[in-house]
C-alpha positions, 0 to 999 in steps of 0.5 A, a space after each residue: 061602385 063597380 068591381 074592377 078596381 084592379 083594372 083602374 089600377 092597372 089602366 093608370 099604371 099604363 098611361 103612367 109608364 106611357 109617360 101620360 099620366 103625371 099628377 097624383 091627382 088625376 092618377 086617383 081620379 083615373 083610378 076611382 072611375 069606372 069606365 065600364 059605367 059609361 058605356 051602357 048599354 053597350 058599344 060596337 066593335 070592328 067586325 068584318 062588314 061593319 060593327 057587333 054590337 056588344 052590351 053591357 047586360 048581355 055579355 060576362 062581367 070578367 070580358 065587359 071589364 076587358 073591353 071597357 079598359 082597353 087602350 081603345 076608342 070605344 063606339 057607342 052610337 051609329 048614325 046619330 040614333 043607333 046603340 047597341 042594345 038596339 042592335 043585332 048582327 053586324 050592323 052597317 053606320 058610322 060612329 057619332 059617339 064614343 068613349 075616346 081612349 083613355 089615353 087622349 083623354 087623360 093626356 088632354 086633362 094633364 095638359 088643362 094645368 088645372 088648379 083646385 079652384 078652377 072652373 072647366 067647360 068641357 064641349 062635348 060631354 060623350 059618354 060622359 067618362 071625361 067629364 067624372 074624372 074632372 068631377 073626381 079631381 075639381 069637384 062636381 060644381 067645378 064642371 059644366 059638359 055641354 053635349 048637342 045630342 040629346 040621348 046621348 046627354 041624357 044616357 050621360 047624365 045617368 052614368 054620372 049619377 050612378 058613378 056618384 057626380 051630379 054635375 052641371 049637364 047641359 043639352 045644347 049646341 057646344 059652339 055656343 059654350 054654356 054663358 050661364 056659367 062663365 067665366 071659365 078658367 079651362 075650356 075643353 073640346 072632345 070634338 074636332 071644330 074648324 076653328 075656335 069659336 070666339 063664344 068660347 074665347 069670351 066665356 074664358 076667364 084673361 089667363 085661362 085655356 082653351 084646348 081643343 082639336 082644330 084644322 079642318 072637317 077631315 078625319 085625321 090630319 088636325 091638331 090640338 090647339 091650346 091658347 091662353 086667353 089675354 085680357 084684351 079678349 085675344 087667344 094665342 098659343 100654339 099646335 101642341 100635337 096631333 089629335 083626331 076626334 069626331 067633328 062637331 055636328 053642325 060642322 061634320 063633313 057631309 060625303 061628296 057624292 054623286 058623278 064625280 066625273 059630272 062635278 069635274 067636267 069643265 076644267 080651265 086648266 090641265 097640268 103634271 103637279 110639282 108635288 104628289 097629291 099622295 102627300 095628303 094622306 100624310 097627316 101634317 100636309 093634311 092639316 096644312 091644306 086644311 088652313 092653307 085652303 079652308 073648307 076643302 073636302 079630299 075625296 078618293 075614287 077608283 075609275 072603271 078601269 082600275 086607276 086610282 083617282 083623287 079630288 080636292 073640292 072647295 064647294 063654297 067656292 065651287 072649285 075643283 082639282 082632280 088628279 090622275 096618275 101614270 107611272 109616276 106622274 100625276 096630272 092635276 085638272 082644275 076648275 072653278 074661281 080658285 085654283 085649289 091646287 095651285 093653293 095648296 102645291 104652293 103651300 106645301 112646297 113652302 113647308 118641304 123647303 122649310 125642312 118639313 117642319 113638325 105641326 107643332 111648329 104652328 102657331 095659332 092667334 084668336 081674335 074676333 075678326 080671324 084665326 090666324 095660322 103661321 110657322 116662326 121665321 117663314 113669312 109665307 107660311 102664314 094663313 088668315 082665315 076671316 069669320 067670314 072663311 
């Protein structure tokens, strides 16, 4: 065990007075793991042009201990590969692995109501810090993590031995869940999915929890979903909050690219809009458009003469909208079999005549054939997305 005991301390008294950490329990568990053990070999942090490597050997104990107890999501692997100790400089990547910050982390656990007996599946072990302060509370045999990059489990696995859990680890796709184990009384996700996968509906045990973040393959504008499982193999509940997490691979959005004014050439129709499209950078018009039009990537763009440019496209559905802005005004032009637009102006519209209401308001229904999405007392704020969505 590692010597920053007072630093534990002084992170579970932060997430007590942020009103986070709750239960005796996980408060000795946060105060018993050292994160700083699974961060190894190191992690990237935000620097001008990119990110800096800084590892574990290489930097002084005192200033490791700063960084691994911030209030922060730490990144510890870029584009599916890189880590730190293989690093020098400021590198260019995008984060595909990282220790979320403690405060989701243990709001997350809070919010599981585990019991002493109960079993848990978490879906994406990470660096593998979630998964020890699950162990610490529920007992190592009481915890099964599924993570689908194979390094990253394996760099998991060792820092959970070294903290003292020899755990349930498994190397696989986590939409799968993990059916040797089941049943589950809690199931848990640390990457944001499209939707719930039904696997993980019939691997939890009538009365059980599934909580996990869901919306869409956006980087912000989803929410935490937490259903109970009923004993006729349903799953309802509702949005408990906003939440951001790293979409599961095999769901992760891949970037539009190319000649974007190619892609949205052939228009069949041309309009002012009723509502701005700047509205989608707001995070609950966001998760909204998400549901309201599944499987819809929002692209940002600048023309060669400076104005800014925004897209909607459905490539399933080979569907565009593209907007452009004078003065206050913005001019949507679609194309394709489904006017994207047209979907999500009527939606949003909907939800500003129903006084804007909070993501916490929607409720959410798993069955085998559909998710179902809705807002109480509104019938036209109701979405229903087929397996086959």
């Amino acid at each position: 065990m590692t010597g920053t005991a007072h630093e534990r301390r002084a992170l579970a008294e932060r997430l007590t007075k942020a009103g986070v950490l709750s239960t005796p329990r996980w408060r000795e568990a946060v105060e018993a793991v050292p994160r700083e053990l699974f961060l190894h070999p190191g992690v990237f942090l935000p620097a001008e042009g990119g990110w800096r490597p800084v590892t574990a050997d290489g930097t002084d104990p005192d200033a490791w201990a700063q960084i691994a107890y911030r209030d922060e999501s730490l990144t510890t692997q870029l584009d599916g590969h890189l880590t730190a100790d293989e690093a020098s400089g400021t590198v260019a990547g995008s984060p595909t692995s990282s220790s979320t910050t403690p405060v989701t982390v243990v709001d997350m656990l809070e919010e599981l109501n585990v019991e002493d007996d109960h079993q848990i599946l978490e879906i994406g072990t990470g660096t593998g810090y979630s998964a020890a302060l699950m162990c610490h509370r529920l007992g190592e045999d009481n915890v099964t993590t599924v993570e689908v990059d194979p390094d990253v489990a394996a760099r998991a696995d060792t820092a959970l031995e070294a903290a003292g859990y020899s755990t349930w680890t498994v190397t696989g796709d986590g939409l799968l869940g993990h059916p040797r184990r089941a049943p589950y009384d809690r199931v848990i996700a640390t990457c944001a999915v499209r939707r719930i996968p039904y696997t993980w509906i019939r691997q939890t045990k009538p009365g059980g929890v599934v909580l996990a973040t869901v919306g869409g393959s956006w980087h912000y504008g989803t929410g935490l979903a937490k259903v109970t499982v009923a004993a006729d193999g349903t799953a309802e509940g509702r949005i408990i909050g906003r939440s951001s997490f790293m979409q599961a691979r095999s769901q992760a959005e891949v970037p539009i690219a190319g000649d974007l004014s190619a892609r949205t050439a052939y228009a069949d129709s041309e309009r002012e809009t009723e509502l701005p499209p700047l509205m989608l950078e707001e995070w609950v018009p966001a998760f909204l458009t998400q549901i309201a039009a599944p499987g819809t990537h929002f692209t940002r763009a600048t023309s060669r003469e400076g104005k800014r440019l925004l897209y909607l496209f459905n490539p399933d559905r080979e569907s565009f909208a593209s907007f452009v802005q004078s003065d206050d005004a913005w001019t949507v032009r679609q194309g394709g079999p489904v006017p994207l637009w047209d979907t999500v102006e009527q939606a949003l519209t909907t939800w500003r005549d129903a006084g804007s209401p909070d993501i916490t308001a929607v409720r959410l229904r798993v069955t085998k054939q559909a998710h179902t999405y809705w807002i109480d007392g509104h019938p036209a704020l109701r979405w229903q997305h087929h397996l086959t969505c």
